[in-house]
VOGU-3710 file (C-alpha; in Angstrom, 3 decimals, decimal comma):
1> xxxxxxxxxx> 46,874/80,427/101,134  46,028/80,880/104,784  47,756/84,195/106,902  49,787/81,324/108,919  50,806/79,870/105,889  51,983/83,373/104,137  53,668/83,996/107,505  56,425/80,593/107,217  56,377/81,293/103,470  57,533/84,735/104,956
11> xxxxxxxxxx> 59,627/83,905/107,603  61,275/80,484/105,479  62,142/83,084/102,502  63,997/85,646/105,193  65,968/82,677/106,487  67,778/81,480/103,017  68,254/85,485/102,025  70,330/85,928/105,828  72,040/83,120/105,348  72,953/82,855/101,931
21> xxxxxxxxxx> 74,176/87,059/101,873  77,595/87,186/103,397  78,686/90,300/104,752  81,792/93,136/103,652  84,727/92,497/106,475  87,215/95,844/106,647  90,388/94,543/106,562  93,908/95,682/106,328  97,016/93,590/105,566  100,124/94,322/103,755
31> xxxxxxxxxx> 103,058/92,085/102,409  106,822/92,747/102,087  108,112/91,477/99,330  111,475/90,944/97,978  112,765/90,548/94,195  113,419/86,680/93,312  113,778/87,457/89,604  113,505/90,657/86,792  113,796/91,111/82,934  114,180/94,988/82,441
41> xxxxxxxxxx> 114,318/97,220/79,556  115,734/100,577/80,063  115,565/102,950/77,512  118,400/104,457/75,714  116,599/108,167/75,406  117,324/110,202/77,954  113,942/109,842/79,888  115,087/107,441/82,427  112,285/105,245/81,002  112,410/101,643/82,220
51> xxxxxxxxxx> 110,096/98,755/82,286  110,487/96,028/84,627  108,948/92,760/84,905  109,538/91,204/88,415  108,892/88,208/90,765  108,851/89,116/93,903  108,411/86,804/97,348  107,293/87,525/100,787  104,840/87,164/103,657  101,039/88,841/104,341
61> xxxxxxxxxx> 100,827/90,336/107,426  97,922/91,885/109,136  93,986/90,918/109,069  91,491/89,032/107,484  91,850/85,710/105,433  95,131/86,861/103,735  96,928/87,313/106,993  100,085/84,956/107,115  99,860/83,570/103,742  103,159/83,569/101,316
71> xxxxxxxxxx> 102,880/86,025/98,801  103,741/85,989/95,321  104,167/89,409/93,188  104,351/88,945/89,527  104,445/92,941/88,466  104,623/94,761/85,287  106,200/98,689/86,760  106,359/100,604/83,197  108,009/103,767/84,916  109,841/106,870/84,470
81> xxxxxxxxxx> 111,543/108,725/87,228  110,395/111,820/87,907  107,219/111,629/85,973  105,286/109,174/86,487  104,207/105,389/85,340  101,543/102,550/85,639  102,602/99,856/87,429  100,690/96,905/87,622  100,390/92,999/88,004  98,811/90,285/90,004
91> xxxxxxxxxx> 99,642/88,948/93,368  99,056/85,595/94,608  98,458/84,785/98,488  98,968/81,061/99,291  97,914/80,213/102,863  99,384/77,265/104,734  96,284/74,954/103,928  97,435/75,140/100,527  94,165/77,477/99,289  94,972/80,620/97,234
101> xxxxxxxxxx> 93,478/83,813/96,279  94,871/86,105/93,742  94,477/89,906/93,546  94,730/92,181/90,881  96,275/95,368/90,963  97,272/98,957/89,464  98,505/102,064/90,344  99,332/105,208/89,160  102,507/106,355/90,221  103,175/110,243/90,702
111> xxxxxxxxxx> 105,825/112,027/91,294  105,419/115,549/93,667  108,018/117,909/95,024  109,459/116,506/98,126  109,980/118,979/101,329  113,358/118,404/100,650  112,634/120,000/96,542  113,243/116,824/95,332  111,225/114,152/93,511  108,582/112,465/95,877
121> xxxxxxxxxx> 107,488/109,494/94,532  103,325/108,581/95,379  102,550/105,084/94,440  98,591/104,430/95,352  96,232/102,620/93,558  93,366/99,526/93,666  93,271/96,362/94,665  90,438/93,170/93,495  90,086/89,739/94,343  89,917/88,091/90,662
131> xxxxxxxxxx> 89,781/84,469/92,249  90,766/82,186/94,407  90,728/77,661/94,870  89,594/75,549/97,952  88,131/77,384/100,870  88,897/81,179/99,593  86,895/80,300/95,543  84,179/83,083/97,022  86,790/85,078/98,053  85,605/88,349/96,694
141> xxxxxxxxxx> 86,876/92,441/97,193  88,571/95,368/96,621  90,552/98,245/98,319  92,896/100,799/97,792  96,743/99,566/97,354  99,617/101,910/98,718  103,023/100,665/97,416  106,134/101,521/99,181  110,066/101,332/98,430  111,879/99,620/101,888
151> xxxxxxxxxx> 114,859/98,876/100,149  116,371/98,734/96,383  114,306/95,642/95,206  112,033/95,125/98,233  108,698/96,593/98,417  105,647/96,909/101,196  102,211/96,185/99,421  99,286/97,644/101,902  96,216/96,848/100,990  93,126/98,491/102,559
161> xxxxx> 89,487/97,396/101,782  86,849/94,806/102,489  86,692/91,052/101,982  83,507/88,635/101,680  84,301/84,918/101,933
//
């Protein structure tokens, strides 16, 4: 093989690696939700145990591809007050072209004294695209999740991380 030759062999082989490797996007959205249905079991010790499965509805707001899609949380929050729990669940973002992605997501909720000396309740965890259909199927990332409480059965998901499409 001739140096010209090695050099389009060179050059061709560059071109398909740039344009086939897609590149991490920071992004930040988050999605209030509100409760649409629930099943809970609350224990009869006196833990204040409960666990709650829950449908909850709501709009993405923010960055990225997510940004103004509906959003779907189907949740499994296995907690007890004071202590601690593990929520966790999936939730789906369906955009207005009809294409969805779904995330997975955890958390381990903490409990810390408050300023006030009472219960503060930290709910942070992690965030991954597991799929998606149509235009986001390559949707892939992760992120850091921050759940918060903005009314009795509405919630804020923020999500925090990067996105490749």
């Amino acid at each position: 093989m001739n140096h010209t030759a090695v050099k389009v062999a060179a050059i061709a082989g560059l071109a398909v690696m740039t344009a086939s490797t897609a590149l991490a996007e920071p992004v930040k959205f988050d999605a209030l939700v509100v409760q649409k249905e629930a099943l809970r079991l609350d224990f009869a010790d006196k833990s204040k145990h409960f666990f709650l499965l829950v449908r909850r509805e709501g709009k993405s707001e923010g960055q990225g591809p997510l940004a103004g899609a509906a959003v779907q949380e189907y949740g499994a929050h296995d907690i007890t007050p004071g202590v601690g729990g593990e929520p966790r669940g999936y939730l789906e973002f369906t955009r207005a072209d009809g294409d969805k992605a779904y995330i997975k997501w955890t958390i381990q909720a903490t409990f810390v004294q408050g300023p006030d000396g009472k219960p503060k309740l930290l709910d942070n965890g992690v965030w991954q695209v597991v799929s998606g259909t149509g235009k986001l199927e390559a949707l892939k990332g992760a992120g850091t999740l921050h759940l918060i409480a903005t009314g009795p059965t509405e919630r804020r998901f923020v999500l925090d991380g990067e996105l490749v499409q």
